[in-house]
C-alpha positions in Angstrom: 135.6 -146.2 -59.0 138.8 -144.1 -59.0 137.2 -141.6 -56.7 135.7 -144.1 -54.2 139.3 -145.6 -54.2 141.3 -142.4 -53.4 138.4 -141.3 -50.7 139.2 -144.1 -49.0 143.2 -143.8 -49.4 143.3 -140.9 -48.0 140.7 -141.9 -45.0 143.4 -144.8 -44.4 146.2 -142.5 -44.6 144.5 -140.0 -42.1 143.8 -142.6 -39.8 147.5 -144.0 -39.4 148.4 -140.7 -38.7 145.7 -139.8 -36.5 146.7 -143.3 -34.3 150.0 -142.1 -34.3 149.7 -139.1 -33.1 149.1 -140.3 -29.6 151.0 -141.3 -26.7 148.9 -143.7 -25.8 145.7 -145.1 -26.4 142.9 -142.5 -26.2 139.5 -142.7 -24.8 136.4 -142.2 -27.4 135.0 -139.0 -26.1 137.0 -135.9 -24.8 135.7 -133.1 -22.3 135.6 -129.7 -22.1 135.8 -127.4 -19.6 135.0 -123.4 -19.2 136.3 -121.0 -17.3 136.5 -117.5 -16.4 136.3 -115.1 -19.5 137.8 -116.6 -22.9 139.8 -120.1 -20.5 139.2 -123.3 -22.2 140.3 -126.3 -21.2 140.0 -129.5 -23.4 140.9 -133.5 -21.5 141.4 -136.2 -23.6 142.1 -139.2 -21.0 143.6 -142.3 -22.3 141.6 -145.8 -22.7 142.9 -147.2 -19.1 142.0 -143.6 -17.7 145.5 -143.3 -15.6 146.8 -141.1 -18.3 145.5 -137.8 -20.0 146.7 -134.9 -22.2 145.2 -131.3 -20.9 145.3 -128.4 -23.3 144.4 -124.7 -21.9 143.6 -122.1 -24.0 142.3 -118.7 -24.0 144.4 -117.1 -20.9 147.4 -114.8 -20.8 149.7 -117.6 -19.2 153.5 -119.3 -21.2 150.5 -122.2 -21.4 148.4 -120.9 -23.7 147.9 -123.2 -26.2 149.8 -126.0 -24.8 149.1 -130.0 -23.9 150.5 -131.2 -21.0 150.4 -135.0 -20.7 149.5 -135.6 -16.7 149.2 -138.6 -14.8 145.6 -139.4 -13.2 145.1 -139.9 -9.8 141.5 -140.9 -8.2 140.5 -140.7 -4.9 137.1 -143.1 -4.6 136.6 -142.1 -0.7 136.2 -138.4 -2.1 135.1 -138.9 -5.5 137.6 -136.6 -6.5 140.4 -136.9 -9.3 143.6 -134.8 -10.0 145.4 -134.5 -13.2 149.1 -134.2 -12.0 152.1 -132.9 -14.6 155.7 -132.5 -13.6 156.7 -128.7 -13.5 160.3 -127.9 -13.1 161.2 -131.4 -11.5 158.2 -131.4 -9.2 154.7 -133.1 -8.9 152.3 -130.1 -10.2 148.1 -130.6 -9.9 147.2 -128.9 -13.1 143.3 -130.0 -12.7 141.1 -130.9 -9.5 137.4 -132.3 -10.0 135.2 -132.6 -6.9 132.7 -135.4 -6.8 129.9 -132.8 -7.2 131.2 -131.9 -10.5 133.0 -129.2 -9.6 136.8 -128.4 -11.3 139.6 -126.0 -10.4 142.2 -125.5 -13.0 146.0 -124.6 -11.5 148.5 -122.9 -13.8 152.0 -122.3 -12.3 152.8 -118.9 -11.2 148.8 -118.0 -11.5 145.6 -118.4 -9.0 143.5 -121.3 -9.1 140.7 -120.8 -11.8 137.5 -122.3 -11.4 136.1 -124.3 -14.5 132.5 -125.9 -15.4 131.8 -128.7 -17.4 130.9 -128.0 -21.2 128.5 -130.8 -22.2 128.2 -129.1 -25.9 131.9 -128.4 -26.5 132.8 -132.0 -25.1 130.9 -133.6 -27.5 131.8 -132.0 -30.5 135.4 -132.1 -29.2 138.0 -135.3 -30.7 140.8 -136.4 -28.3 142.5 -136.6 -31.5 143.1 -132.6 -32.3 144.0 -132.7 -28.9 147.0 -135.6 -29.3 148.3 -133.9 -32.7 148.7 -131.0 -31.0 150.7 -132.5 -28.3 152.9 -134.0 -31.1 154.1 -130.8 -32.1 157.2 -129.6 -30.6 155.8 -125.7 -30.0 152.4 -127.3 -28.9 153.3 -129.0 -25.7 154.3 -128.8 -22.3 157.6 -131.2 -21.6 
């Protein structure tokens, strides 16, 4: 009984913190994104999908590693929607997806990177790790 007790203690406990974590109120499934070489880049989009937290990793860029928190913006005559961070006091389009599917990824002070939807990684992937990682102070873009 003692160890069915502390199990679920410490499920308790790692759920407060998990809930805290996050800015706001995540979605239930994250995506994931490949690019060129080693470039990954995870989404987890908040429950009212206006809001999402975007973290690249795997490219040689002051990014690497980071969450940025970025505002969504959809366009339903194009299909398309942008995931837009502010970048030295200006509007910045970190990620564009195209209707078709379709994603660029733009860094500041690199070249737009193209990037394919990772069914496998997305669903194996927790919006979660990607909020506790935004939480820590060397782990996000502000």
């Amino acid at each position: 009984m003692k160890i069915i007790h502390i199990a679920a203690s410490i499920a308790i406990a790692a759920a407060a913190t998990t809930a805290t974590a996050a800015p706001f109120p995540l979605a239930t499934y994250a995506e994931s994104y490949a690019g060129p070489k080693t470039l990954t880049v995870e989404v987890a989009s908040s429950t009212q999908g206006d809001k999402a937290l975007i973290k690249v990793y795997g490219i040689n860029h002051p990014w690497d590693g980071k969450v940025v928190m970025t505002t969504v913006r959809r366009d339903p005559n194009r299909g398309s929607v942008e995931y837009i961070a502010r970048s030295q006091g200006k509007e910045w389009v970190v990620m564009h997806e195209t209707e078709r599917g379709n994603a660029k990824l733009s860094l500041p002070g690199s070249l737009d990177l193209p990037l394919h939807f990772d069914r496998g990684a997305s669903l194996s992937l927790a919006p979660a790790h990607i909020a506790s990682d935004y939480e820590r102070p060397e782990g996000a873009v502000k």
